[in-house]
C-alpha positions as a LaTeX table, in Angstrom:
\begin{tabular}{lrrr}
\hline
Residue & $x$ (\AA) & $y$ (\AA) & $z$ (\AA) \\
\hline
Unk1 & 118.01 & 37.12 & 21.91 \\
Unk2 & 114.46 & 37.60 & 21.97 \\
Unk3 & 111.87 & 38.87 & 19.64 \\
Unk4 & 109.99 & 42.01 & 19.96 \\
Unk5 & 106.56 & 41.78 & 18.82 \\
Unk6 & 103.79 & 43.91 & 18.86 \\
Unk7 & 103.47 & 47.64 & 20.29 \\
Unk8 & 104.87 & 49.39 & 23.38 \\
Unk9 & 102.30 & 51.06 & 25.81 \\
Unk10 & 104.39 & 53.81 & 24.86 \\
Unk11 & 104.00 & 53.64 & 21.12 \\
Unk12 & 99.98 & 53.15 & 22.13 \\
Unk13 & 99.47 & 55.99 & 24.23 \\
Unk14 & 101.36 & 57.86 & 21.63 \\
Unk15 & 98.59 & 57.05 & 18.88 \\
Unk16 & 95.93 & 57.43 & 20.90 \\
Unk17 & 96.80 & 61.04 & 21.67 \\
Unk18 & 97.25 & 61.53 & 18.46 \\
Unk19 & 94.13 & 60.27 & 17.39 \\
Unk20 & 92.24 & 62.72 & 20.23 \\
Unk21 & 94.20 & 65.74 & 19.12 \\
Unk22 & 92.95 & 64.85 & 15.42 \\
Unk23 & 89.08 & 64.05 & 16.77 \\
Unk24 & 89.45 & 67.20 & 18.62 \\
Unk25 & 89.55 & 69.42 & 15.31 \\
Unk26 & 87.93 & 67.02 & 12.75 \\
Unk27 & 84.78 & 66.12 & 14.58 \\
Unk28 & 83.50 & 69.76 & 15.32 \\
Unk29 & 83.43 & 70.41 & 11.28 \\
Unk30 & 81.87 & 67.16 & 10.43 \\
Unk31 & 79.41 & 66.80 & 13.18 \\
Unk32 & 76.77 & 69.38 & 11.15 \\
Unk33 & 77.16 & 67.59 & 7.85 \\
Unk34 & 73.83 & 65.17 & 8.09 \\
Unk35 & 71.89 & 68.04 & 9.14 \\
Unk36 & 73.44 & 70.26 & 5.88 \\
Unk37 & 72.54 & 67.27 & 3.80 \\
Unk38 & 68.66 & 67.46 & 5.03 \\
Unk39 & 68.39 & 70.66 & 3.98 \\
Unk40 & 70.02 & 70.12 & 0.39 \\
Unk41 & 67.27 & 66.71 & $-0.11$ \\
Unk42 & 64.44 & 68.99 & 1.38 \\
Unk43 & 65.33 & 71.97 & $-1.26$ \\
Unk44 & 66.14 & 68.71 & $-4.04$ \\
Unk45 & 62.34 & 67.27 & $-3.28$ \\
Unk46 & 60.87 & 70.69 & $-3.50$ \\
Unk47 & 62.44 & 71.18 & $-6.93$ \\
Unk48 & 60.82 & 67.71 & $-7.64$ \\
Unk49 & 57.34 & 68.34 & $-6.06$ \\
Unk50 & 57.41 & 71.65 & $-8.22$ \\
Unk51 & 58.28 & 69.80 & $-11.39$ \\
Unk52 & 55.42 & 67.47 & $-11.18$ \\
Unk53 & 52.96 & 70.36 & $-10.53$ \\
Unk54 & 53.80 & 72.25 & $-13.50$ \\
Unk55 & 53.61 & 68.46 & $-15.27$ \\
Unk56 & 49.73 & 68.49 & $-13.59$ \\
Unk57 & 49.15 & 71.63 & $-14.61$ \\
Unk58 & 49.84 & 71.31 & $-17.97$ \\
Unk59 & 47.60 & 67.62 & $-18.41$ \\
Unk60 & 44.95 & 69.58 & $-16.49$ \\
Unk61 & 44.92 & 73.57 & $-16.75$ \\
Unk62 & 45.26 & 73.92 & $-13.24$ \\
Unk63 & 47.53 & 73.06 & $-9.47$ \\
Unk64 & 45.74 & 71.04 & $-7.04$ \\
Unk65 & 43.75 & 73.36 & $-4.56$ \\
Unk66 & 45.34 & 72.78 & $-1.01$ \\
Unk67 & 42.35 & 70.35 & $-0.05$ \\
Unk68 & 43.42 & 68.45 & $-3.05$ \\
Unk69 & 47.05 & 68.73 & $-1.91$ \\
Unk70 & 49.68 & 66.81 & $-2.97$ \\
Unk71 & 47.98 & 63.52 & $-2.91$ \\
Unk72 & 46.82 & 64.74 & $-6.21$ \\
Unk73 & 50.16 & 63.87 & $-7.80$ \\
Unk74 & 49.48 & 60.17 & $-6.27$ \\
Unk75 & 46.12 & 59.71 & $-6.48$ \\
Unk76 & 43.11 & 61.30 & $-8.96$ \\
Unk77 & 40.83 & 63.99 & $-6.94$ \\
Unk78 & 37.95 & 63.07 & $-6.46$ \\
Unk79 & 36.87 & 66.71 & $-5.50$ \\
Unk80 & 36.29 & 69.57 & $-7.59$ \\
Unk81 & 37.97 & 70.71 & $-9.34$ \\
Unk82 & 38.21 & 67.03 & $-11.04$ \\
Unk83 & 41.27 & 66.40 & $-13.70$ \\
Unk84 & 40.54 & 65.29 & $-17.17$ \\
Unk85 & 43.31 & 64.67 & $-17.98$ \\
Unk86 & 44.85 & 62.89 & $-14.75$ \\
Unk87 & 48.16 & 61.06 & $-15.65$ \\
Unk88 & 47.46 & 57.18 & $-15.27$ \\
Unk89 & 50.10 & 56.24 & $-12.42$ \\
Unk90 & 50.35 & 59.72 & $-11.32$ \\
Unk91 & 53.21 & 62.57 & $-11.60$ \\
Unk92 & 55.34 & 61.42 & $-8.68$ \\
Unk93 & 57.83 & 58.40 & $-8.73$ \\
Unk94 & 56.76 & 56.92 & $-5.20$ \\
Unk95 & 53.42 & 55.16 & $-4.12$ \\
Unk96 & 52.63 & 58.04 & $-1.43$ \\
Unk97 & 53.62 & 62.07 & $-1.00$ \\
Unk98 & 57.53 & 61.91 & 0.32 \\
Unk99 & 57.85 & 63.13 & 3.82 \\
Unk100 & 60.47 & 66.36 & 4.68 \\
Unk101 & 64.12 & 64.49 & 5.53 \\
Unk102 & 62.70 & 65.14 & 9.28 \\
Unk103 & 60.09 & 62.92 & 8.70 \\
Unk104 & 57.45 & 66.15 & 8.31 \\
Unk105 & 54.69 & 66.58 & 5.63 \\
Unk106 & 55.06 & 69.28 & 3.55 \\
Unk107 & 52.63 & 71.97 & 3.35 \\
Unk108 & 51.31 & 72.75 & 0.41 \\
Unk109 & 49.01 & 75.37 & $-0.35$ \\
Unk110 & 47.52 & 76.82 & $-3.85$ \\
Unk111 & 46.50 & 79.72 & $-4.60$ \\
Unk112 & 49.78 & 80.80 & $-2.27$ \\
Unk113 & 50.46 & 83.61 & $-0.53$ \\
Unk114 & 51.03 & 87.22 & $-2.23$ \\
Unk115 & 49.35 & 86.07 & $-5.42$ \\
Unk116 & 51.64 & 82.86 & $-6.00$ \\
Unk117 & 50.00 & 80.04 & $-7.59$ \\
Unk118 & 51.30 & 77.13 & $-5.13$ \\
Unk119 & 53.84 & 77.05 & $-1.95$ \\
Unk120 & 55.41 & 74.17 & $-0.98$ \\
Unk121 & 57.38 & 74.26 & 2.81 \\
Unk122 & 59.00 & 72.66 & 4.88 \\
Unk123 & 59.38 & 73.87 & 8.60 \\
Unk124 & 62.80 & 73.04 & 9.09 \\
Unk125 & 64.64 & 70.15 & 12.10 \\
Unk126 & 62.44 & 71.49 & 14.47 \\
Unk127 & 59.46 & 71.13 & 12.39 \\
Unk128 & 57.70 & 74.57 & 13.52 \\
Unk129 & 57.29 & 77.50 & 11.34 \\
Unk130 & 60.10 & 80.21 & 11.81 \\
Unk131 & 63.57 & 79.46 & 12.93 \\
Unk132 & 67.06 & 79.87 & 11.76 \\
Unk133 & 69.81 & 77.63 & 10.75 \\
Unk134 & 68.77 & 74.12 & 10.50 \\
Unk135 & 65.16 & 75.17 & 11.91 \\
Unk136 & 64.68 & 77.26 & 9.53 \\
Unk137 & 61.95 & 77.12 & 6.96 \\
Unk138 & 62.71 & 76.10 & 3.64 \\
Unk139 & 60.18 & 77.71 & 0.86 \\
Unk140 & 59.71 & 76.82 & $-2.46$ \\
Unk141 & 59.43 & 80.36 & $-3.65$ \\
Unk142 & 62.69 & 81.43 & $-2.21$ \\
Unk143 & 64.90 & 78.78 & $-4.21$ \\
Unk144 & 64.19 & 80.21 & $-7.47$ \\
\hline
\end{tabular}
C-alpha cells in the first residue's frame, strides 16, 4: 500500500475559499485602522505640543507669537518677545518640531482665534483645511 502525503487539490481549494470568504469580511473593518491610528497620534502630539507651551509659558510669562512658532520649544527666539527664562535643551523631547502623522507641519498660531491664547492644527490626510472623516481638521481647542 502506498502512503498518502501531503494535501488534495480538493482539501486546497477548500482552504483557499475559506480563506477568501474570511478576507471578504475581515479586510473591509481593518483596512481604516492606520488611518484611525493617525488621527489618535495627531490628537496624542497636540496634547504634547500643548503641554510644553504651558511649560514655556510658565519659565517665560508668555506662548510663542506665531512668528516665533513652535521652533520656540526647540530653539531660543531670537525675536521679540525674547525668553528669559528659555529652558536649556528646550521643552520638546526631539531635535526639531514633529511633523502631523501625514507628514504636515502643524499650524500654530498665538494669540488664536476668538480670544484663545494659542491653536495648534492639523489639516487632516488630505492636508487642506476643512474636510470630514480622516480629512478632517483636528484642533487643539476642540479636544479639551
Amino acid at each position: 500500500m502506498r502512503k498518502k502525503e501531503g494535501f488534495t487539490l480538493l482539501e486546497l481549494m477548500i482552504v483557499v475559499i475559506i480563506l477568501g470568504i474570511l478576507a471578504t469580511f475581515l479586510v473591509p473593518k481593518i483596512i481604516h485602522k492606520p488611518d484611525e491610528a493617525r488621527v489618535v497620534k495627531a490628537k496624542s502630539d497636540i496634547k504634547a505640543i500643548e503641554l510644553s507651551l504651558k511649560m514655556y509659558k510658565l519659565d517665560n510669562g508668555n506662548y510663542p507669537t506665531t512668528e516665533q512658532g513652535l521652533k520656540a520649544l526647540i530653539e531660543k527666539p531670537e525675536e521679540p518677545p525674547v525668553p528669559n527664562n528659555w529652558k536649556e535643551g528646550g521643552y520638546l523631547d526631539t531635535n526639531s518640531v514633529p511633523p502631523d502623522p501625514w507628514g504636515n507641519a502643524y499650524i500654530y498660531r498665538s494669540p488664536g482665534d476668538n480670544g484663545r491664547d494659542y491653536e495648534i492644527i492639523s489639516l487632516g490626510a488630505d492636508g487642506k483645511e476643512g474636510g470630514s472623516g480622516f480629512n478632517a481638521d483636528i484642533e487643539s481647542w476642540k479636544l479639551n
